[in-house]
N, C-alpha and C positions, 0 to 999 in steps of 0.2 A: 446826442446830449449825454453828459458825462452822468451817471450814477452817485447818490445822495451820499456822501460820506458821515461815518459816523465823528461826530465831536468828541476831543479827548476830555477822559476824565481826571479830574486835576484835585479829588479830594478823596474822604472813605464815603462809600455809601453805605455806611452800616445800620438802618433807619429805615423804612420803606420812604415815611417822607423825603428823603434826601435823596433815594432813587427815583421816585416819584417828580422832585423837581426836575435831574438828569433828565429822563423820560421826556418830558415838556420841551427839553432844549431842542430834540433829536429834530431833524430836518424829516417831512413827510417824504414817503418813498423809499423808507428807508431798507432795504429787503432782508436783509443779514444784521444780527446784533451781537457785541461782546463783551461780556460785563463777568469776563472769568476774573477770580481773585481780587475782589473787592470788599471783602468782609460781609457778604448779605447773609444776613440771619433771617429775614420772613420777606416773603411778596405779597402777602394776603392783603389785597385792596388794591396793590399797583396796575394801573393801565397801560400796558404796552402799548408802542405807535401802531396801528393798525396796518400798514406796510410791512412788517416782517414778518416773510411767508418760505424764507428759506430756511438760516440759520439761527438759533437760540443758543446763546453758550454764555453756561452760570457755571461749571465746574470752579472747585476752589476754593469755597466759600463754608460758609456755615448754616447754612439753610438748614432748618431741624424739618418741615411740613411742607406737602403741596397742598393738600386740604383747603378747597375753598379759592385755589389759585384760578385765573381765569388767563390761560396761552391765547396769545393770537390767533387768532382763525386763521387758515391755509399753511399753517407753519407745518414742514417738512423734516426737521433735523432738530433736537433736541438733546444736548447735552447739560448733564447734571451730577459729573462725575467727580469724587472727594468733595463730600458734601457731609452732612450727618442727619441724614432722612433714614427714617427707619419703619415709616410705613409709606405703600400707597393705596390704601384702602380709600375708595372714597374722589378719589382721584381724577378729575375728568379730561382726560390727554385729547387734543384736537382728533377730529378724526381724519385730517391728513396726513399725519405722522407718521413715515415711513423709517426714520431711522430715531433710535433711545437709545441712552446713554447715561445708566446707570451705576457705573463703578464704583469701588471702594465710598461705601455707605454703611448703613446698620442694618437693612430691610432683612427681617430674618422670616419673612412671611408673605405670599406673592395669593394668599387666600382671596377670592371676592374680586379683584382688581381687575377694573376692566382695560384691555388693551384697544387701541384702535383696531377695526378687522386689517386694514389695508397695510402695517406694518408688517416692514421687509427685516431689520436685522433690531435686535435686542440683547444690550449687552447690559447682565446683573453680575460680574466678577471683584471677587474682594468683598459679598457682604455676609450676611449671619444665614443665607437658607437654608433649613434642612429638609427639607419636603415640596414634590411637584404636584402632589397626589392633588386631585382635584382643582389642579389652575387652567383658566381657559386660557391655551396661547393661541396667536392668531394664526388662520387659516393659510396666508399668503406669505407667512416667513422662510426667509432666506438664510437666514444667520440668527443660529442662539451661543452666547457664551457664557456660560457660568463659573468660570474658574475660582478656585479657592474660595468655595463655599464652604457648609455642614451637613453636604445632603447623604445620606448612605443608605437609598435605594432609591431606583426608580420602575419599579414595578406597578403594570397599573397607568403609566404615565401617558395620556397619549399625544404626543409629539406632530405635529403635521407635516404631512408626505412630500411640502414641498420646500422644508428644508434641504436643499440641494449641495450650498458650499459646506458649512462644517456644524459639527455640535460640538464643543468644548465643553470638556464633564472635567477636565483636567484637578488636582489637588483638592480633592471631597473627601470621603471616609465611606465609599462604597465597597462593598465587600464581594458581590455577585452580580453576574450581567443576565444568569437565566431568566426567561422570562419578559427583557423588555423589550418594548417593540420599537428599536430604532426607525428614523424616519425614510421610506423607502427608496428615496433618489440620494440620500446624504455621501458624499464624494469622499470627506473628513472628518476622522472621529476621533478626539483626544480625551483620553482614559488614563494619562501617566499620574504618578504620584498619587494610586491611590489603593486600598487595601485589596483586591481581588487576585482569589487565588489558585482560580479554574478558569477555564474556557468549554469546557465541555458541554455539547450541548444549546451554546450560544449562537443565534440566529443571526449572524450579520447580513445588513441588506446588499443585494448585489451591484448595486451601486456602487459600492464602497471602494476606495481606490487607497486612501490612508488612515491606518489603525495606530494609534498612539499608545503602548501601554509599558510604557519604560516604569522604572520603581513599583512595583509591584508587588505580591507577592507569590507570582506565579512559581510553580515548580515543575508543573506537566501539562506538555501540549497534545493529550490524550484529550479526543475529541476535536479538535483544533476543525474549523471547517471553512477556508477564506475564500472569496467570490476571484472569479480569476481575474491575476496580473493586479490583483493588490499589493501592495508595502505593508511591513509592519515591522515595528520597532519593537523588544524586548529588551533592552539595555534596563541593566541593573537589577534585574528580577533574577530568585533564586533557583534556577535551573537547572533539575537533575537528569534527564532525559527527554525522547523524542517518540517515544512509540504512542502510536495511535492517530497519526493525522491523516484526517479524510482528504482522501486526493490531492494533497500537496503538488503543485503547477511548481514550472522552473525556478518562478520568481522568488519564491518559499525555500526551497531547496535551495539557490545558489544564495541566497540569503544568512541559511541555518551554518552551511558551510563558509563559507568568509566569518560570521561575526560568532562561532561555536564549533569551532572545528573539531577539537578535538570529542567533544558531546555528540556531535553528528556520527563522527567514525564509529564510534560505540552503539549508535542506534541499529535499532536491526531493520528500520526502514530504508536506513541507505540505499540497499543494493536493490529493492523495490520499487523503489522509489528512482533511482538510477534508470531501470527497466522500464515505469511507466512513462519518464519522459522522452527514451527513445519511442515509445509505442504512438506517444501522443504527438512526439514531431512528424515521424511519418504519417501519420493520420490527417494532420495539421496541413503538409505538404498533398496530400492527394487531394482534400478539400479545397484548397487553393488553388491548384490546377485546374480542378473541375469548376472552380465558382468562376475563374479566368475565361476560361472558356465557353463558360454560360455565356460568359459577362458581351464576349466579344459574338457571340450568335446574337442575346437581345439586342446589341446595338444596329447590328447590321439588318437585323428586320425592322427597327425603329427607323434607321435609313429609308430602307424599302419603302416601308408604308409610308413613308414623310413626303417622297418622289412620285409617287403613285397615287398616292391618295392623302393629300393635306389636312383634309379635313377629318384624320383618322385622330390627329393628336388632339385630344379635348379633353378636359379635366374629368369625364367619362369615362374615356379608353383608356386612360393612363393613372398608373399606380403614384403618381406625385399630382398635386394642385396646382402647381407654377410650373409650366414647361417652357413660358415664353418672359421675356423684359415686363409686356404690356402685362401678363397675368399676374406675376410677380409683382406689380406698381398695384393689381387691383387688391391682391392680397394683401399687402400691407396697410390701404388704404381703409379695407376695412376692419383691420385688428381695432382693437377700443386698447384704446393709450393707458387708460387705466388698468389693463393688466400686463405681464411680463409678455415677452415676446422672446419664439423658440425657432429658429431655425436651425436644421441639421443637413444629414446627408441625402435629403433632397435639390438640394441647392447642387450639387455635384453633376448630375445633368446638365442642366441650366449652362454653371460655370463652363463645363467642356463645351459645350454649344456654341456660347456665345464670349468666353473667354474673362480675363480678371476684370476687364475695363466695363463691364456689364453694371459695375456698381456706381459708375460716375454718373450716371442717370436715376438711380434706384434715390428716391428718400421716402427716409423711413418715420414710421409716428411718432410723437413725442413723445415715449413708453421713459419707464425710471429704470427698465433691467434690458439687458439685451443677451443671447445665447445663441453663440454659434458655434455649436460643438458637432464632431464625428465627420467635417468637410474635406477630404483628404487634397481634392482641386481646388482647394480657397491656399492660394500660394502668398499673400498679403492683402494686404487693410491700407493700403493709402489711395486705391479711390474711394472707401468707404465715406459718406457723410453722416456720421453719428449724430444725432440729435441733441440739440445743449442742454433739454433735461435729464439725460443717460446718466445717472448716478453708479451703475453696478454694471460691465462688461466682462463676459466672461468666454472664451474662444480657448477651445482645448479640442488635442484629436486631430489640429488639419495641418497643411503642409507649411504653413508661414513659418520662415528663415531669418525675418529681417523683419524690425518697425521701427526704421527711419523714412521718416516722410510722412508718419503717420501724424493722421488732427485728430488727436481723442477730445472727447466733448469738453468744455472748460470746466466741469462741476464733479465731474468723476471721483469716487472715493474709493471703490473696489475693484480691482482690473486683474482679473485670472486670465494667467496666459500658459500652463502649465501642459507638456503632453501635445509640444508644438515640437519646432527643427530650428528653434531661433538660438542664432549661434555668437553673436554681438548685439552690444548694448551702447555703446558709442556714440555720439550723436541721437540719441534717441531721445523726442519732449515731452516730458513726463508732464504729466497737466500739475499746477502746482496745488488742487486740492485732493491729490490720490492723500491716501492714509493707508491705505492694503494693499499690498503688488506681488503677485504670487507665480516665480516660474521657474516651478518645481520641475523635474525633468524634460528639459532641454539639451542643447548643447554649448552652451554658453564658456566660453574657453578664458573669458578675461571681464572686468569691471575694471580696468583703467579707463579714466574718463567717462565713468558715466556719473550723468548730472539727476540722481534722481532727487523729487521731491521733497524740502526742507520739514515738511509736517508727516513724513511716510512714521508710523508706527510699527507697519507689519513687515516684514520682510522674507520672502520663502526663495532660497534657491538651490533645494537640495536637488542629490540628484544630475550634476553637470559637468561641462569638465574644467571648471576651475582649478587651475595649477597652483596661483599669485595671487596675493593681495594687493601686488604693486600697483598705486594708484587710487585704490580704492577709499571712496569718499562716503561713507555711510552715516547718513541722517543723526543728528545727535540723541531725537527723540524718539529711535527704536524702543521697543520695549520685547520685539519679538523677531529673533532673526536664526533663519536655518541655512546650514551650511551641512549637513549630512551628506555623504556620500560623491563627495569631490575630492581629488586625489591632490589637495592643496600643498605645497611642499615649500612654500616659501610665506612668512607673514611681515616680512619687511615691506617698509615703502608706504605703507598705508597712512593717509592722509587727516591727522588732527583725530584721530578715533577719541569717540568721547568715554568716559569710563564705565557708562550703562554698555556699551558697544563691547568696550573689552569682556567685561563679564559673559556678555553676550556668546562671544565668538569665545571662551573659556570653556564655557560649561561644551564643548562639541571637540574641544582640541586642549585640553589641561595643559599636557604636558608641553605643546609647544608655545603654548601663550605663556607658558611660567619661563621657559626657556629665555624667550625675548624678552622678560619683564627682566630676569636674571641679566642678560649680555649689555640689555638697555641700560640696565643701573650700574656694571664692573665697567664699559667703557664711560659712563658721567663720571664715575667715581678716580679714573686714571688720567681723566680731563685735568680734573680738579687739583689732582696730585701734582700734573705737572705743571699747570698755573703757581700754585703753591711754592715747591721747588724753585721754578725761576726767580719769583721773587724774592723769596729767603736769601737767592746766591748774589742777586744785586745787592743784599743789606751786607754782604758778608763783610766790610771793612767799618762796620761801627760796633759798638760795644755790644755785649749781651743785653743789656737793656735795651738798649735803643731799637734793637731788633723785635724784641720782644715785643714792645709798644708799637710797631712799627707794624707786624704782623698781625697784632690784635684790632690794630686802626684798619688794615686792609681787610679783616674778616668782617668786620663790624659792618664796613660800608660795604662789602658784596651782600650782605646781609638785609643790611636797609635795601639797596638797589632791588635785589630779588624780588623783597617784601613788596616795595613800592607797585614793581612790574605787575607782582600776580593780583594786588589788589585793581590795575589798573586795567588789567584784563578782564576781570570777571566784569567790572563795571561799562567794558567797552562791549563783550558778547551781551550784556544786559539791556542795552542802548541799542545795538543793530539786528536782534532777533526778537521775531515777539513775544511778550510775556507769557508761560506757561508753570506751570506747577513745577516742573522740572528743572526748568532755571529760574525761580527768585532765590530771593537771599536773607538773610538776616544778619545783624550787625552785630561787633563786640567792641565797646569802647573801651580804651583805655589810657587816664590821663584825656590829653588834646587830641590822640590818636583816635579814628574808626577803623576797624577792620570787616570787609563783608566777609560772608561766609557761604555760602551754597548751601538753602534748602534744603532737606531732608527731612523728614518728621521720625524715621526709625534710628537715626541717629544718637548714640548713647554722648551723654553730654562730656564724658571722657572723651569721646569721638573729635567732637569739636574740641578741647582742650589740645589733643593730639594735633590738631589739623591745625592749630594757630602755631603751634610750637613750629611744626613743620613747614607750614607756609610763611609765616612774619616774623618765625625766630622770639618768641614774646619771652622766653623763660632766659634768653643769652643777654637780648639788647635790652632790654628793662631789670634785668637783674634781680629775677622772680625764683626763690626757693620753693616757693609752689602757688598754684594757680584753683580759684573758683569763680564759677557763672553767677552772677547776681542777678533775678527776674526784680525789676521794679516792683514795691508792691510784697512781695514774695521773700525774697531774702537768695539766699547761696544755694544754686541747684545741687541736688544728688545725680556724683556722678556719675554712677551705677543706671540712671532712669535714662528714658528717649526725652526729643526735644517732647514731641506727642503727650507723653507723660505729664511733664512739665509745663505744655500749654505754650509753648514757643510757636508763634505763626511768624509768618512771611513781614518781612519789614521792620519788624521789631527790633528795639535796641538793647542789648544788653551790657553790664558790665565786667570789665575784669579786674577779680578783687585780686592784687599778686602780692604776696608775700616777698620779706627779706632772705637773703642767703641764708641768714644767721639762726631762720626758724622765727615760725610767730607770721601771722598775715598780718596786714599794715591796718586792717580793721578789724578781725574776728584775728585775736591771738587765743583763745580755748579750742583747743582738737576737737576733733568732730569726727565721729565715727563712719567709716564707709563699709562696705559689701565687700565681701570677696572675692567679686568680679573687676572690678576697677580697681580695688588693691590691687591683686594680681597683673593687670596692665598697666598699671603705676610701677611698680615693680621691676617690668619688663624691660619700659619705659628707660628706666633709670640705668639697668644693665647694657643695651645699646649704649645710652647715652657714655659711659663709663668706660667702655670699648672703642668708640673712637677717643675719648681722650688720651688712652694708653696706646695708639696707636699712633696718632702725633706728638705724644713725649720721646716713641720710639724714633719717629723720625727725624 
């Protein structure tokens, strides 16, 4: 039987009544709800269908309060991100709420707030925090991200232990890390972009695998003390030396050296530090030999005693709980669903025993986390059967090459594959509700062809041997993608990249993305020329005028054409992808004409002036000496402010009030003072604009 689809909505819900009717239409059974970007300002009284216990998603809106809200009961996912809620004091979140979704908001205070216990990741990034001191978080969380807050200590704070994937502390106003007690398993920890200016001292947990603390204001890694065969980034921070670091492992060292060379040569740890890791690879190597050779005596008495006496293997006599299929089936059957589920380098027995296909028979509980990390004999995941509640998968540490073939569970939103031997991506089916896909040190040599997920937000692949971008297809809705430490040397080829994406892949490779931006625009630009040119030499047997008008009628209409095209694009990606913050639109009329425009709320209203000129030519074909926004209601925006500023949302119509050549706007002829911000880019503006003209007189 097919599942209850949700009915389209065909109006603003800006009313509770009005959501409230919506609500009533919904067909029962309804499991998942989306009512992103509708205009809600309050839910206080609304009855949601009592069938949705998976997905909630109100991001978008205008919601000021939850106070007094009443969530479904069994509801599991809860998004409420770019909203304008600034408390949740008071608040009563279902208690099966495993994943929240708080972004870009006002909350500058997480005091009194009760969290459900059973909640696995909580994301408050982009609001007003400045203090953790006395907030209860929950006990079973997997994921906190706080980025671009106000918080500038966390001293005191205490964190729960079973934060494992990451804590994001990223763009806050922290000054010192002494003193706090990171969460003891935590894998990832991002600290860039924010004031600290020592490490000395600082207790990182040994967990820890990635240290983020790029912009900074470190100077000396005096004291410096990292858990081994951790990463850690330093980019940007002011560094005058290296003396003092406790026991620096290879990974540190060939680090300092590639990304600080000439600072390294000058340190007087070098050659110490040279010496300790000859000392500690032989050291290294004789351990290994020896633990080899254990390794190969305990198996051959576990033979022994297997042949001789069967009944020696018992969960008893042996240092693992699962030695067999059947023991294995009984352990899983009685783990309680309700909590995460850990398998390690127990299962490496087992595997050798009874081989990869051992999992074809294996199922597992319906748990929401699964962890199979430190397996070195787990060679692939396609006889695995994942369970369709498996929201969070995370398999690091073992030998898997390859997941093609693999059926990840259909509901997946987190899938860590990082610190595997997986070498393609190719043919690989990404479930289509991942949001987080992380595989970070691998050996991944290409992304041509691969199809990953249209809704992926997160993207991690540092760390691999990515040469090429040729091919590569990256999600338009990234907001986060790493590309460190791959020796990429070519970014042609790459497929529709959208311009969050550019920036993206910018901020990690400047110089070569400026480069392409640079060759992208002198070859349009020699396109264009010699379009140009040809036609001009076809005119060349009519008079001076005639060419003139001739030439001015062919720019005109490539003009319009263009304009038409890009207006007819945006509204064609807007019709075949689903609606999200990141692609609506808002309108600028002018005359009979509408133009859309792309969303943005930190966009300076010059911004958009720029972007009409540039995309629909509005200051050439309508014969505009200059150009203002008019809010209905409002009058002529400042173009100096953001749309935000100004109170510009999604869908809104505005107009374009455009002046004569001659000077004077055709409705406001009194000058109006601007800022010397947008003067300055008016200015600018006008300098381009005056330089191609002299360059086609020249020609």
């Amino acid at each position: 039987m097919a599942e209850p689809q949700q009915p389209p909505i065909t109006g603003p819900l800006d009313t509770p009544q009005k959501l409230q009717a919506y609500l009533n239409s919904c067909p029962p059974g309804l499991t998942a709800l989306d009512l992103r970007q509708h205009h809600l300002a309050s839910l206080q009284g609304v009855q949601f269908p009592p069938g949705v216990t998976t997905e909630l998603l109100l991001s978008n809106n205008q919601i000021t309060t939850l106070e007094g809200v009443t969530f479904p009961p069994g509801l599991e996912a809860l998004e409420l991100d770019n909203n304008q809620i600034s408390s949740l004091q008071g608040v009563q979140f279902p208690s099966s709420l495993t994943y929240l979704f708080l972004n870009d908001n006002q909350i500058a205070s997480l005091q009194g707030v009760q969290f459900p216990s059973g909640l696995n990741s909580l994301e408050l990034s982009s609001n007003k925090i400045t203090s953790l001191n006395g907030v209860q978080l929950p006990l079973r969380m997997h994921e906190l991200n706080l980025y671009n807050n106000e918080i500038t200590y966390l001293q005191g704070v205490k964190f729960p232990d079973t934060i494992e994937e990451s804590l994001g502390l990223s763009n806050n106003k922290i000054t010192t890390l002494n003193g706090i007690q990171f969460p003891s398993a935590v894998g990832s920890l991002f600290l860039n972009n924010n004031q600290i200016t020592s490490l000395e001292g600082v207790q990182f947990p040994p967990s820890l695998l990635e240290l983020d603390l790029r912009y900074n204001k470190i100077v000396s890694l005096n004291g410096l003390q990292l858990p081994h065969e951790s990463t850690i980034d330093l980019e940007g921070n002011p560094l005058m030396y290296f003396h003092g670091i406790i026991n620096p492992d290879e990974y540190l060292i060939d680090y300092l050296k590639t990304n600080f060379a000439s600072l390294y040569e000058k340190s007087a740890e070098a050659k110490a530090a040279a010496e300790a890791k000859a000392a500690a690879e032989a050291k290294a190597a004789a351990e290994a030999k020896a633990a080899a050779e254990a390794k190969v005596a305990a198996e051959a008495r576990v033979v022994a005693a297997h042949k001789s006496q069967p009944q020696a293997l018992s969960l008893q006599s042996q240092p693992w709980s699962y030695n067999t299929p059947q023991k294995l089936q009984e352990y899983l059957n009685s783990h309680d669903p309700s909590n995460s589920l850990y398998l390690s380098s127990e299962i490496d027995f087992i595997l050798a025993r009874f081989g990869q296909s051992l999992f074809e028979t294996i199922n597992f509980p319906q748990v929401k986390y699964l962890g199979l990390n430190y397996i070195k004999n787990l060679e692939s995941l396609q006889c695995f059967k994942f369970p369709d509640s498996l929201t969070e998968l995370v398999v690091r540490y073992t030998g898997i090459n390859s997941l093609v073939g693999v059926k990840f569970p259909p509901n997946l939103i987190r899938l860590r594959l990082d610190y595997n031997q997986i070498n393609f991506l190719a043919g690989v089916e990404f479930p289509s509700s991942l949001k987080k896909l992380d595989l970070t040190n691998n050996k991944i040599n290409s992304l041509n062809g691969v199809a990953f997920p249209s809704d992926l937000n997160e993207l991690q692949l540092s760390n691999n041997n990515i040469t090429s971008l040729f091919g590569a297809h990256f999600p338009p809705k990234l907001v986060r993608l790493t590309l460190r430490g791959n020796p990429i040397a070519s970014f042609k080829g790459m497929i529709d990249p959208s311009p969050n994406v550019i920036v993206l892949i910018e901020d990690t490779f400047p110089m070569q993305v400026k480069h392409l931006r640079e060759k992208s625009a002198s070859k349009a630009a020699r396109q264009s020329q010699k379009t140009t040119i040809k036609k001009m030499s076809d005119l060349s047997q009519q008079s001076m005028q005639t060419q003139l008008r001739a030439v001015t009628s062919f720019l005109r209409e490539g003009m319009q054409a263009r304009a038409q095209q890009h207006a007819e694009q945006l509204l064609r990606d807007r019709q075949e992808k689903p609606t999200t913050y990141e692609e609506s639109l808002f309108y600028a009329k002018l005359g009979e004409k509408t133009y859309p425009v792309p969303m943005n709320e930190e966009l300076l209203v010059q911004d958009v002036l720029d972007y009409l000129n540039e995309h629909y030519y509005i200051s050439v074909l309508h014969n505009c000496g200059g150009m203002h926004l008019r809010k209905p209601g409002v009058g002529n925006l400042d173009s100096g402010r953001t749309l935000k500023d100004c109170g510009v949302v999604s869908e809104e119509e505005l107009e374009i009030v455009c002046g004569t050549q001659k000077g004077g706007f055709a409705r406001h002829r009194h000058s109006r003072k601007r800022n010397k911000r947008s003067q300055k880019r008016r200015n600018k503006s006008k300098s381009k604009s005056k330089s191609k003209k002299n360059g086609h007189r020249r020609k």
